[in-house]
N, C-alpha and C positions, 0 to 999 in steps of 0.2 A: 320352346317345346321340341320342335326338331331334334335340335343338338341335347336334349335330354333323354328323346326315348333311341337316339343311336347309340349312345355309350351304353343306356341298359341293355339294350341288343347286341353290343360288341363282348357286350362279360356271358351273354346268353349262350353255352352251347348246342343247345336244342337247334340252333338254327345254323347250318353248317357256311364258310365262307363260300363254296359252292353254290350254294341254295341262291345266297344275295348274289353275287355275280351272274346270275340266271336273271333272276328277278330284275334285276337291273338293267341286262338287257334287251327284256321283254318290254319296260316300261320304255327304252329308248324310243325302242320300234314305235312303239301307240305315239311318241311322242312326234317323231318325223315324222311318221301318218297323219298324223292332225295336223304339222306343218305344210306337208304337201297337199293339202287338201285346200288348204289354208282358211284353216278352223281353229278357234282359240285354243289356248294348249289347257287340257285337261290338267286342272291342280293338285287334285291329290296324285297324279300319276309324277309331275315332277316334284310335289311336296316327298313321297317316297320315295324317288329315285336319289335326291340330294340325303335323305335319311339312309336310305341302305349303301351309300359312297361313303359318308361321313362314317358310317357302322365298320366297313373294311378298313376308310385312314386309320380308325383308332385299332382296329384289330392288326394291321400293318406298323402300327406305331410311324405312319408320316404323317407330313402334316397335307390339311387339308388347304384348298385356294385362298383360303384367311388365314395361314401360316401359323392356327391353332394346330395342337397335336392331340 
């Protein structure tokens, strides 16, 4: 599911590479927050954060940590 609703979000213009590169590292922040707190890591905060990465590899055309493209 992940890797499905990112490719539809990579053909999406509506939502600018800006916008997720933002997002992204809004979600890092909540994430090491919760780290240093040391508090379970909130999941849809990393379930989005791994979908809006995987949204720029396919918009970037690299490939992603699984050496998918």
């Amino acid at each position: 599911m992940p890797k499905k609703a990112a490719r539809i979000l990579a053909f999406d213009t509506a939502v600018a590479s800006e916008e997720l590169e933002a997002a992204i590292s809004y979600l890092e922040q909540k994430l090491d927050s919760a780290s240093m707190r040391n508090e379970p890591v909130p999941f849809l905060a990393y379930r989005n954060r791994m979908i809006f990465r995987t949204t720029l590899d396919i918009r970037h055309g690299t490939k992603n940590r699984h050496g998918e493209s």
